[in-house]
Structure formats: C-alpha cells, structure tokens
LUMFIDREN-274646 format. One record per atom (N, C-alpha, C): y, x, z. Coordinates in steps of 0.2 Angstrom, whole numbers, plus 5000, padded with zeros to 4 digits. Layout:
BEGIN
YXZ/...
//
This chain:
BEGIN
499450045000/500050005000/500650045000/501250014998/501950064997/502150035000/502650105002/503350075005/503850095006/503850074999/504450114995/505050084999/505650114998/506250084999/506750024995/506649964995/507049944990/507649944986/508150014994/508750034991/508750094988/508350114986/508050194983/507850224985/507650284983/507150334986/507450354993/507050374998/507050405003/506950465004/507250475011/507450545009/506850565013/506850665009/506050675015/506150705020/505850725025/506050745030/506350835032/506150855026/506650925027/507450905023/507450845021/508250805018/508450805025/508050775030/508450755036/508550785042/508250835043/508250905048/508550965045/508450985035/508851035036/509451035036/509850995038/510650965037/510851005044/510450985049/510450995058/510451075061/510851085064/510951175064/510551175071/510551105075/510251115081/509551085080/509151095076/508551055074/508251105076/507751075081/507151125083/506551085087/506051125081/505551065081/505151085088/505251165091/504851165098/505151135105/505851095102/506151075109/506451045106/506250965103/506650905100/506750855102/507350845106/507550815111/507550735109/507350665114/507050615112/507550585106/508050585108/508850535103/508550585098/508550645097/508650675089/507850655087/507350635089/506750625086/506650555083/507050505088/507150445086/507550405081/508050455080/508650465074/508350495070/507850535068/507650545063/507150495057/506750485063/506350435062/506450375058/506950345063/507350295059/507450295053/508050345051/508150385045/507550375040/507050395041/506150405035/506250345037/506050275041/505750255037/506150185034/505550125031/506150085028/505750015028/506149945027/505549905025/505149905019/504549885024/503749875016/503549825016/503549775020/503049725021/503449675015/503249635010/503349585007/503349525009/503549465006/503749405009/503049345009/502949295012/502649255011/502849165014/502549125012/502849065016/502449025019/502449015025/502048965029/502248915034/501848885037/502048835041/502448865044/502748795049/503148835056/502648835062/502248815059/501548785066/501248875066/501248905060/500948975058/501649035060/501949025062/502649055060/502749115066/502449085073/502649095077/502349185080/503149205082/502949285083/502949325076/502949305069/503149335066/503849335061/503849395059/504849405055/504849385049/505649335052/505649295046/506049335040/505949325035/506149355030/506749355025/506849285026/507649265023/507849215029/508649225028/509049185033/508749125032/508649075036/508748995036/509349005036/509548945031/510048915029/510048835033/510448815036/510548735040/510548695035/510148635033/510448575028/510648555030/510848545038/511248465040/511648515045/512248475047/512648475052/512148455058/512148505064/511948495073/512448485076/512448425082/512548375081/512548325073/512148295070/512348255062/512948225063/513148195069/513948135073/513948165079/514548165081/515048145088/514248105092/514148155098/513648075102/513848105108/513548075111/513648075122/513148115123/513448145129/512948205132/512748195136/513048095137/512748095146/512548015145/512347985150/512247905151/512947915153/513347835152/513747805154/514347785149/514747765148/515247755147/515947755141/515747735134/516447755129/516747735131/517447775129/518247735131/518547785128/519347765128/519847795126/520147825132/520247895130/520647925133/521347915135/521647885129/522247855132/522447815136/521847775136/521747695141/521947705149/521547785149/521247815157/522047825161/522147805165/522647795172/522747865174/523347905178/523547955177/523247955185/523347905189/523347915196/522947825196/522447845201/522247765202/521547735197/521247675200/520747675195/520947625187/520547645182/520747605176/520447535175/520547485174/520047415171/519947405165/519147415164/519147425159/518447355154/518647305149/518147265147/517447295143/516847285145/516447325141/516147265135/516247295130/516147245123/515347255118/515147315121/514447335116/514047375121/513447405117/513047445121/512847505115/513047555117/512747605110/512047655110/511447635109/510947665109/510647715105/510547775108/510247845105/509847795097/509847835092/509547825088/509447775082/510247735085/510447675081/511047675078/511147655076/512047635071/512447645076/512947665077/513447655080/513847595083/514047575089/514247505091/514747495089/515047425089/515747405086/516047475089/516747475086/517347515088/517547495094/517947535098/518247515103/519047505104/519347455106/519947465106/520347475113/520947455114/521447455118/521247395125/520947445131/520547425136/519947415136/519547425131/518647415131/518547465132/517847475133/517447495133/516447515130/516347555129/515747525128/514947575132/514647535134/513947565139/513547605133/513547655135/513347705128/512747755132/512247785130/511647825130/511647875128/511347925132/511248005131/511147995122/511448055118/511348055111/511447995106/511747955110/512147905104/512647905100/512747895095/513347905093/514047875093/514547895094/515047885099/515247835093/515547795096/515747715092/516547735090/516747705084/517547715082/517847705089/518447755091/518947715095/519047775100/518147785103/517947835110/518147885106/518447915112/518547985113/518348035120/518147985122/517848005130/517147975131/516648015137/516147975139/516347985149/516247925151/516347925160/515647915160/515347975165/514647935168/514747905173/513847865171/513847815176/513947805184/513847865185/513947885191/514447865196/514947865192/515847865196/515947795196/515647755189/515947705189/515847625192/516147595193/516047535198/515947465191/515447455192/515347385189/515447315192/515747285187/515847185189/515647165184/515447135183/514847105177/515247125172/515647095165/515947125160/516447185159/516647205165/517247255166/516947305172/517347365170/517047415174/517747445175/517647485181/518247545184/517947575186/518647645182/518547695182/519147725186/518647795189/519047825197/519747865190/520247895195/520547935190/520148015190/520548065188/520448125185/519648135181/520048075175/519148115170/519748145165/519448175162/519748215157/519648195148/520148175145/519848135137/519448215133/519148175130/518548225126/518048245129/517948215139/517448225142/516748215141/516248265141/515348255138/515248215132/515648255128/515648235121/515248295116/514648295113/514548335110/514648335101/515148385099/515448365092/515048385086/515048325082/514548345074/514748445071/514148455069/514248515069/514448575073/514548565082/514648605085/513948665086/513348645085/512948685088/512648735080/512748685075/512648715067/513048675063/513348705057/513748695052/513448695046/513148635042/512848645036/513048685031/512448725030/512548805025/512548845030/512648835035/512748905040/512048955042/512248995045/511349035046/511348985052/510748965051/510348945059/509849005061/509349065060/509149115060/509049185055/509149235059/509249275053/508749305052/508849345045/508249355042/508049435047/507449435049/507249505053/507149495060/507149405061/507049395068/506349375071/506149405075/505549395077/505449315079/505049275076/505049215078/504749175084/505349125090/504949125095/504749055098/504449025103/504448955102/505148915101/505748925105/506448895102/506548905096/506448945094/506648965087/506048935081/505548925083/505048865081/505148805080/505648765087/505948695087/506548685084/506848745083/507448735080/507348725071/506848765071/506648755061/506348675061/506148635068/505848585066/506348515067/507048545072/507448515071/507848505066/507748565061/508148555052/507848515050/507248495050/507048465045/506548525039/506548595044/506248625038/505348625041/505148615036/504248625038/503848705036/504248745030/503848805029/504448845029/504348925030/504548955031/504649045028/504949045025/504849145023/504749185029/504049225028/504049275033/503849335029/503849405033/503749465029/503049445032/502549475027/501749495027/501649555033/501249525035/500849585043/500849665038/501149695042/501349765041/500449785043/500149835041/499549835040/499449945043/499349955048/499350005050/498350005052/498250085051/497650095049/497650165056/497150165061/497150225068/496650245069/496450295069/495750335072/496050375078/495550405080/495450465085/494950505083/495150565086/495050645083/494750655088/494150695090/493950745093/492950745093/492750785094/491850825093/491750765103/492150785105/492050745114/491950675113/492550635110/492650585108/491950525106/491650475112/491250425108/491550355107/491150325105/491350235106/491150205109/491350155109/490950105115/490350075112/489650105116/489250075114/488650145113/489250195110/488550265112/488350285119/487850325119/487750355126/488350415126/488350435132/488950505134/488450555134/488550625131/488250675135/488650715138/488450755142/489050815146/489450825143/490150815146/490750825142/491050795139/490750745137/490850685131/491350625135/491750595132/492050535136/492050485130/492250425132/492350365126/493050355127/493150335120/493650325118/493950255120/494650285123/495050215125/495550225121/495650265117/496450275114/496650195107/495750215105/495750155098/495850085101/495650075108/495650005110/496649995113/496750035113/497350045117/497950015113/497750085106/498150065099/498150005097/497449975095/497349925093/497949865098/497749855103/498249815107/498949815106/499149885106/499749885105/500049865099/499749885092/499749865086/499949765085/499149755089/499249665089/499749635091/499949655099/500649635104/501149625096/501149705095/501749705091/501749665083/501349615080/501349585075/501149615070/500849685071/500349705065/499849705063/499449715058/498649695057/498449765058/497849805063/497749835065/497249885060/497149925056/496349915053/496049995056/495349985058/495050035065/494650055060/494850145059/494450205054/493950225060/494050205065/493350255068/493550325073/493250355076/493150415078/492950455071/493450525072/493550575067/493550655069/492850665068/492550735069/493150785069/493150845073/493650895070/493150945065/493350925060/493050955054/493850935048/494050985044/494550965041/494550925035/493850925032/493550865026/493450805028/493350795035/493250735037/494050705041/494450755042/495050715043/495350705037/495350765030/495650745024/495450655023/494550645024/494550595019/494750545025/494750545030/495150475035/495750475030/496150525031/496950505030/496850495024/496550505019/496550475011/496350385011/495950375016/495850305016/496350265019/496650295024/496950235027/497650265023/497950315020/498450315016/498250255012/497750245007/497550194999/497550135005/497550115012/497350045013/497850005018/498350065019/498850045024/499550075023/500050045026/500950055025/501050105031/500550115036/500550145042/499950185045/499950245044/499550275049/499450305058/499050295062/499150335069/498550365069/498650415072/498050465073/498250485082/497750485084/497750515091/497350565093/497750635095/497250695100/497650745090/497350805092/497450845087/498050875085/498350875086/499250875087/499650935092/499350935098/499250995099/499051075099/499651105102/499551165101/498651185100/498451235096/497751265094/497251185091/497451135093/496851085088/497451075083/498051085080/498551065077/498351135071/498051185074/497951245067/497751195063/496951165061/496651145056/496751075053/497251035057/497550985055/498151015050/498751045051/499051055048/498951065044/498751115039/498651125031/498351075030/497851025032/497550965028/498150915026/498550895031/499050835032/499950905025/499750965027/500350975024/500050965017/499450965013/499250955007/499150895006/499150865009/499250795007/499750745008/500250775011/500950755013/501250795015/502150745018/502550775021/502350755030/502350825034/502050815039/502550835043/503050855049/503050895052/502650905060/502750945064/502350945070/502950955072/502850915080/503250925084/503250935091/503850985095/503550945102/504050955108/503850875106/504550835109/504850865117/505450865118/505550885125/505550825129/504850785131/504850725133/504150745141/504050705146/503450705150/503250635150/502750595150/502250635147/502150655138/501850685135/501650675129/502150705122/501950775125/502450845123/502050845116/501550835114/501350855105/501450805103/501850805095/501950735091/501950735085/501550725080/501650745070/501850685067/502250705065/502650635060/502950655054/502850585048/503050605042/502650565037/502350585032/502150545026/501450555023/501050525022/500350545020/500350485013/500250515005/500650465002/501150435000/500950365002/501550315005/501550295010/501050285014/501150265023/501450335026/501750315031/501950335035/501650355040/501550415046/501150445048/501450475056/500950435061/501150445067/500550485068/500650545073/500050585075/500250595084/499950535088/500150545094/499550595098/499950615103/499550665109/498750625110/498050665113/497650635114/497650605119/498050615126/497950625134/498150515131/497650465137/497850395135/498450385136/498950405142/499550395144/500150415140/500150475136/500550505134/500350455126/499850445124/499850385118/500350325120/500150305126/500650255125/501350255126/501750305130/502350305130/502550335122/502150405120/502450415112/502350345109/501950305108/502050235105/502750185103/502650205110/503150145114/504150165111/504150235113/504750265112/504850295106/504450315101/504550345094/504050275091/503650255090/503050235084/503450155084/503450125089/503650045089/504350035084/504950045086/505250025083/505450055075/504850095074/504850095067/504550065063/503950035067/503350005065/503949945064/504449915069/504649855068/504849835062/505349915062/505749915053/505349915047/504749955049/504349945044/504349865041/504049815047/503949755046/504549685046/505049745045/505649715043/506049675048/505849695052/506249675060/506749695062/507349665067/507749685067/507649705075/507549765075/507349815084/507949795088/507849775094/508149765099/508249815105/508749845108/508749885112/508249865118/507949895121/507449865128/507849865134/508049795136/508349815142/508249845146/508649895150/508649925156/508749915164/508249905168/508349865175/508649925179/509149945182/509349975187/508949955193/508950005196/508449975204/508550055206/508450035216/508450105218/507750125222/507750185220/507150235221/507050225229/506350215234/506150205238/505850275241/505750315237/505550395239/505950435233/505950495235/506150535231/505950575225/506050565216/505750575212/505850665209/505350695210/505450765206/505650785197/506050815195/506150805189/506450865187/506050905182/506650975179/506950955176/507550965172/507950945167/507851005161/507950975154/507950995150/507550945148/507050895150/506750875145/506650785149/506550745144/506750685146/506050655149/506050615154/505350585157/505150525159/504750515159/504350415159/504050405164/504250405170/503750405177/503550335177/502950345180/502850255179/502650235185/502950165189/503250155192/503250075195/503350045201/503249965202/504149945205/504149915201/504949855201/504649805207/505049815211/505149745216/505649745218/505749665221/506349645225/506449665233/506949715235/507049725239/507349675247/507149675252/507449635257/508249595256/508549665252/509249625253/509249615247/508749575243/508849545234/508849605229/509049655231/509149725226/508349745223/508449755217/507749785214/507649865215/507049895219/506849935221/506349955216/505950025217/505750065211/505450125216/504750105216/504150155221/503950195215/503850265213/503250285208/502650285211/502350265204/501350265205/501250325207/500650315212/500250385214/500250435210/499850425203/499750465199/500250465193/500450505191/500850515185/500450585181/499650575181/499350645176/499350605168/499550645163/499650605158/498950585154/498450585159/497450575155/497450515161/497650485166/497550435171/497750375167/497550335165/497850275161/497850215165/497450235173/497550165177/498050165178/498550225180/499250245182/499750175178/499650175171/499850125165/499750045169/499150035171/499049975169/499149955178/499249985183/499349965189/500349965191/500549995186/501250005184/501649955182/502149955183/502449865180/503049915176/503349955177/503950005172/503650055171/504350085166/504250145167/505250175171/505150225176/505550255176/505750305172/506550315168/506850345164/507250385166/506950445165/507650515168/507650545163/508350545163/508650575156/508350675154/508650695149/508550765150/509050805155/509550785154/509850835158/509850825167/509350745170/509550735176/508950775179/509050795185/508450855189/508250785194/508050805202/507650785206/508250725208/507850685210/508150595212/508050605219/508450575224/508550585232/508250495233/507850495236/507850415240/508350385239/508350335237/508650265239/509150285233/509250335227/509850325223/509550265217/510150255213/509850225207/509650235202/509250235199/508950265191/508750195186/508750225181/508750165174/507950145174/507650085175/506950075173/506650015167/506150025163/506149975156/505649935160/505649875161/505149835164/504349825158/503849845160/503449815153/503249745150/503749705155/503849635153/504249635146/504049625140/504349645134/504049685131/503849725134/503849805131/503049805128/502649785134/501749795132/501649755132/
//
C-alpha cells in the first residue's frame, strides 16, 4: 500500500535532519524526534462511506456539511409560558390572558398579542408575537390568566433558529475521530452515511532467537512474547487494522523477507527488539537496502533505541525490545503519526498537574516517563505516588500504573510534595 503524499513528494529524511546543525542521532532529544517525524509522514488512508451505526471511533474524511438550520425555529427551552416582553411590568406582578397552548412538535400556536399569553412546552416553537418564555415555576395561575412576578428578562429561555448550526456550516470536521455525540449529532441532520478514511493497515513482528509465542514450550532462556499482543492492542485502541507477521529469527534474510512483506501489505510497519546497540549491526544494512532507515537513540527513559524511516512505501517504526519502553516509544513517537497517517487530526494529551508524595530521582539531559498512580488527595488536590518498579522489561509496572509522570530533559531530582506534569492513561491506552 502507498502513502504517498497528496501534496507532493516527501521529503526523505536526510532532507529533514541535514538542514539541523544540532541534529544528533546519539542524543536526539524527544521535541526534535517528534518534529521530525511529523515532518516524514503524511496521510494514506483513502476514503469510504458507511453507516453512522458503523462510524463510530473512526475519521471522518470530509467535513459534514449541515442541511438544515439547529434549532430549524425559535422554540422554548423550558416548560411554561409565551409572552411579550414588552407586556412584562417593570416593578410588580403582570396579568396576563392565556389564549393557546404550544406543543413540542406541532405548528405553531396562534400569535400572541398585547396581554396574552400562551402555555408553551420544552421545544415548541415560539408562536408570532413571543419574545420571552416565564417558567412555570414563578407563575401563579387563575384559570384563564396568569401572573407573572417582575424581574424576567425579554428573550428569556429562548433558543434561536440556527443558534447551535447554520445551514452550510461545518457541523464536524474532516480528521475528527468519531464519538458517540458526534454520532447523534449526524443523526440529528438527518444524515444516515458518512465519509470516513479506510483503517490505516500497519503490519508488527518481534525479533529475537529467545523470543516464543504463546502456545510454544520455553526452554532455558527463552521467554514469550508480549510485545506482539501489546502492539496489537495498541494498534486496535488506536483505529488501525493490526496485521501479525509473527516472531522474526535474528537471521538478516529472514528480517529482509518480514520487511518486504509487510512493506507490499501495509501503510505502516513496527518492529520490536533489534534496534539496539550490537543487535542493530545486522539489521541496519538489511533495512538501509531496502529503505530509508535512520537509527536512533533517543535521550528519553525508558526506551533509549529507536529506528525510524521508510521501508518502500510504509513507514517504519523499530521500537526498543524491553515491553515498557515499547509502550511509552509508541505512545510518544509511533501514535500520533500513525494518527496522521489515518488522517486524523492529533490532539495534544492533556496534562494533570498533581504533587509528588515522595521524592522522584532524575538526571537531566534526557527526558523521562516514570510511571506512576494519580489520586485525590485529602484536601481535593491530585497527588502522584511512583510505581515500585520503573525497570523498563517490568510491564506489570504499566498496567498497575494509571499515568505516566513527565520530567522534562533539563529538570534533575523532584523534592516531595512539589508539582510535576502527569498524562493520565485515561485517553491515552
């Protein structure tokens, strides 16, 4: 599959490093890895059209367009009461004759004139005359007339035609991950199918002679593989179609033919383990003949080895083996490209402030991802314990974790009780 650029060719990646005087692939600090990246890649995914009942969580591809006006008419946002605003007494209560009843759903009740009134329902539309709605609440009823206290205000719990959409206007844009509101909202237009970009199709194996799957026996030494079931997850959460190459011998004819398969079968490749210093000799010249590859290593904790770049036409993620440092490279470099791949419009991850309960160690120079549990503290203030373990091969560390905490490259050691920036994985995983 291609992926290509619609607005022309792309650049490659010695176009976009050798510009950089400070480009330095053995201490590439996170912002300059993540601005590159961006840079390489572009959307691929093409369009398709399906139900809204099918729609859900995936990007939509062209803007909706509104056919009608939201509100269609002027209607009430509450139970009780058309009137004119003129009628309403500046001090004191007003008497007012009530002449119709205006029902959600229906025609509009006669007009109203000079002292009527009319008994009108949540979502009706406001009858000639009204300018105001008095709930029912305030008002005092005698069989055909009503009084109303003073200080309402004219144009009170009115909601105006076209206030919430204007026909022609975007009602969503094109790149937006599709959510249940935004499901209800294409069913309040009136629209039944929709353009979305096609599941961006990324292809993952794992590298190593130790490496099994689930399902062989282990021998000495051996471990199985959680990296494929890790990625795979991460892949789905994120709206991709996942496709599972297997475990991949370190032999370099058997990584040549992986990468040649999932190049011809996918927009995206990820590869884990290999990338590091000494297993990274006999991968590089395979991946440098067959693409543009560079190797990197990032000044990040966890998940210091990283190869990124082009194999064909997909693009080519080569995360660390350790399962922890897979996920956070994922999550901080692979995600939001993968997004733009699939032609989404990435959103910044919010960041929770909260203060540190014990004291975090941290050298500077290189940016870190301590993982970490968010809770509410006695006085409502969000507090931030780190996990026992922070080795980047512990992956229960991940999944007993609810954040990660973020220190920058240049911040050193945390004192108890200060604040530090935390991503909640609510969102994120």
């Amino acid at each position: 599959m291609s992926a290509t650029n619609p607005g022309g060719p792309r650049p490659t990646l010695a176009e976009l490093t050798g510009g950089q005087p400070d480009y330095d692939p053995q201490a590439l600090p996170v912002a300059q890895a993540q601005a590159i990246i961006e840079a390489f890649v572009a959307p691929c995914c093409g369009l398709e059209e399906v139900a809204i009942s099918d729609a859900l969580t995936r990007v939509l591809g062209l803007d909706v367009i509104s056919p009608i006006d939201v509100p269609a008419a002027d209607n009430s946002a509450m139970d009780g009461y058309g009137v004119r605003g003129a009628d309403l007494a500046a001090s004191g209560r007003t008497r007012l004759r009530v002449v119709a009843t205006a029902l959600a759903g229906q025609p509009s009740a006669r007009g109203v004139g000079a002292g009527e009134a009319v008994r009108i329902m949540t979502g009706a539309i406001i009858p000639a005359g009204c300018d105001t709605v008095v709930v029912q609440e305030v008002v005092e009823s005698d069989g055909d007339f009503i009084s109303v206290p003073q200080g309402q205000r004219s144009g009170q719990n009115l909601r105006r035609r076209g206030e919430d959409l204007r026909a022609a206007g975007i009602a969503l844009p094109a790149g937006k991950i599709l959510t249940p509101a935004d499901i209800g909202l294409l069913a309040s237009l009136g629209i039944a199918r929709v353009a979305i970009r096609q599941r961006l199709r990324v292809a993952y194996f794992s590298t190593g002679d130790e490496v099994r799957s689930l399902g062989e026996p282990l021998a000495a030494g051996q471990l199985y593989d959680s990296n494929r079931y890790t990625i795979e997850a991460m892949l789905r959460r994120l709206g991709a179609e996942p496709i599972d190459l297997g475990v991949v011998r370190d032999d370099p004819q058997a990584l040549e033919d992986a990468m040649l398969e999932a190049s011809r079968r996918a927009d995206a490749i990820i590869s884990s383990g290999g990338v590091s210093v000494g297993e990274a000799d006999y991968t590089r010249p395979v991946l440098h003949r067959l693409g543009e590859v560079d190797f990197w290593k990032l000044a990040i904790r966890p998940g210091r080895p990283m190869a990124f770049g082009r194999i064909g036409d997909a693009c080519y993620f080569g995360l660390p083996g350790n399962p922890v440092a897979v996920m956070i490279s994922f999550y901080f470099f692979a995600r939001d490209a993968l997004l733009r791949m699939m032609g989404a419009t990435p959103q910044l991850l919010p960041r929770v402030r909260a203060r540190t309960t014990t004291a975090l160690r941290k050298i500077p120079g290189r940016t870190e991802y301590q993982r970490g549990v968010l809770e509410i503290g006695a006085d409502g203030a969000m507090t931030v314990r780190r996990s026992a373990s922070q080795g980047a091969g512990v992956l229960r560390s991940m999944s007993e974790a609810n954040c990660v905490i973020v220190l920058g490259d240049a911040q050193g050691d945390v004192a108890a009780h200060e604040w530090v920036e935390c991503i909640a994985f609510h969102g994120l995983i």
